[in-house]
C-alpha positions, 0 to 999 in steps of 0.5 A, a space after each residue: 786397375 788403377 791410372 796412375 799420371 804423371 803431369 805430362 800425361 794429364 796434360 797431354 790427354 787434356 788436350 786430346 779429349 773431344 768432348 771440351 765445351 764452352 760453358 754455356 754448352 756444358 749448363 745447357 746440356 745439364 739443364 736439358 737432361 742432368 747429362 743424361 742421368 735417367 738414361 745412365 741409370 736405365 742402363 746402367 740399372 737394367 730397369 725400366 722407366 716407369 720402375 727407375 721412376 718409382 725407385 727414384 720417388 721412394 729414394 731419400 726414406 729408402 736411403 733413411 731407412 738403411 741406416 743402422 742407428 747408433 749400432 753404427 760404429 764408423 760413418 764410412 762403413 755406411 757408404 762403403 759397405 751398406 747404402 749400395 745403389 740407393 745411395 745412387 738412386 737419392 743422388 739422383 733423385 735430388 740431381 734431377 728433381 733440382 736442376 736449377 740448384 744445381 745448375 748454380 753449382 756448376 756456375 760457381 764451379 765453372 768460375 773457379 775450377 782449373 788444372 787439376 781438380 780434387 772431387 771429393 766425395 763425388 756421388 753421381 759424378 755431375 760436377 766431375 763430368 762437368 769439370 771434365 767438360 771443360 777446357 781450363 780443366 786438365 785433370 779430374 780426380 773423383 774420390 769416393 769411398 763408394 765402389 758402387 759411385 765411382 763404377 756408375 760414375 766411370 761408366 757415365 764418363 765413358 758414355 760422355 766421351 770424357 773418361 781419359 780426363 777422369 780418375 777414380 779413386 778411393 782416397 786422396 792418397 791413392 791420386 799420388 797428386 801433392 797439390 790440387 788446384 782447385 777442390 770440389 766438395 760438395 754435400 760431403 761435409 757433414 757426413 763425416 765423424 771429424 770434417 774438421 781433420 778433413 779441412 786440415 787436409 784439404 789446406 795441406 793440398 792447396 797452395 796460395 792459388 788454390 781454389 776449394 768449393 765447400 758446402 755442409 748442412 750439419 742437420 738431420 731434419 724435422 722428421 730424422 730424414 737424414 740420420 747419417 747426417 751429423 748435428 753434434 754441437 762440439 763437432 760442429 764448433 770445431 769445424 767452424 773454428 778450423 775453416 776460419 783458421 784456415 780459410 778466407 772466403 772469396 766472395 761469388 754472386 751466386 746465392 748458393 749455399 757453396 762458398 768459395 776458399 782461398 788458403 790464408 797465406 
């Protein structure tokens, strides 16, 4: 079932959490193993090492090959109902063979995130858990459409001893939260059919001291190695039109392809 909080029980548990750390401790552990990743996937999998090592080599062309092609009405039927664990396997696969990317990431994260935070489209759940990590963060909320995600991503959280500052949920509107101090979405983007509705909902949730981490890459790649990726040219425009309109960038010197956002007042 579902944890519903109020913002006095957020607060509460935030503090109660025991795995709080300083920045430093939260890259490093990442840098060191990806918070574990290979282990919670052997486990988590019931696999082998040398079997998750394979599944984990042949991941991104598995995820490819799932895809149904234009029979596919609706993208979202696609990670809820098709992809299973090899969306999970080319998460982390990417996670683990480009550390030190994302280890950026969670650099630029750690400089911005606070209180309450919105992971949307959360995946593996590395930026979750790292939020979780830390003490300027009283609550996380990860958001994905993929019951695979949020189960492997609640069990990692349990094995890392921060799932009371973790909620799972399937949309924004099943956190009953009005207002998110800081967004995480990442890699997300250019999956979506409309990602520029998805902005408009974004800056309906933020207020003027919000903080929201985007990223896109509206490609499919030289050999169609991501066809669940859109490139449509007007869907694309639009999408740009509509963060401008929305959205002042805040400049970080972090050379990332994730930007930082602030609501135009």
């Amino acid at each position: 079932m579902r944890k519903i909080y109020n913002h006095s029980m957020i607060l509460v548990l935030g503090i109660q959490s025991k795995k709080l750390k300083n920045n430093n401790f939260i890259l490093k552990d990442f840098l060191d193993n990806a918070f574990n990743l290979k282990s919670h996937l052997m486990e988590y999998l019931s696999i082998r090492e040398c079997d998750l090592d394979l599944f984990l080599a042949n991941a991104k062309m598995n995820l490819a090959n799932s895809h149904p092609g234009d029979t596919l009405n609706d993208v979202s039927d696609f990670y809820s109902d098709i992809v299973g664990d090899r969306h999970v396997a080319d998460l982390a696969a990417w996670h683990i063979t480009s550390r030190d990317y994302i280890a950026d990431t969670l650099r630029l994260q750690q400089r911005f995130s606070r209180g309450l935070v919105l992971d949307f489209g959360g995946g593996i759940g590395t930026h979750a858990l790292a939020n979780a990590m830390s003490s300027k963060v009283k609550h996380v909320f990860f958001i994905d459409i993929n019951q695979t995600n949020r189960n492997f991503v609640e069990y990692r959280a349990k094995k890392l001893g921060v799932e009371k500052k973790l909620t799972f949920c399937k949309t924004i509107r099943d956190t009953q939260i009005s207002k998110f101090d800081t967004i995480i979405c990442l890699d997300v983007l250019e999956h979506l059919q409309d990602p520029a509705s998805q902005i408009n909902i974004f800056s309906e949730i933020m207020d003027n001291n919000s903080i929201a981490l985007f990223n896109w890459y509206f490609y499919k790649g030289d050999d169609n190695e991501y066809p669940f990726h859109i490139d449509d040219c007007q869907i694309v425009e639009k999408f740009f039109e509509t963060l401008q309109s929305n959205f002042l960038e805040v400049f970080h010197p972090i050379l990332i392809t994730t930007r930082a956002y602030k609501k135009i007042r």
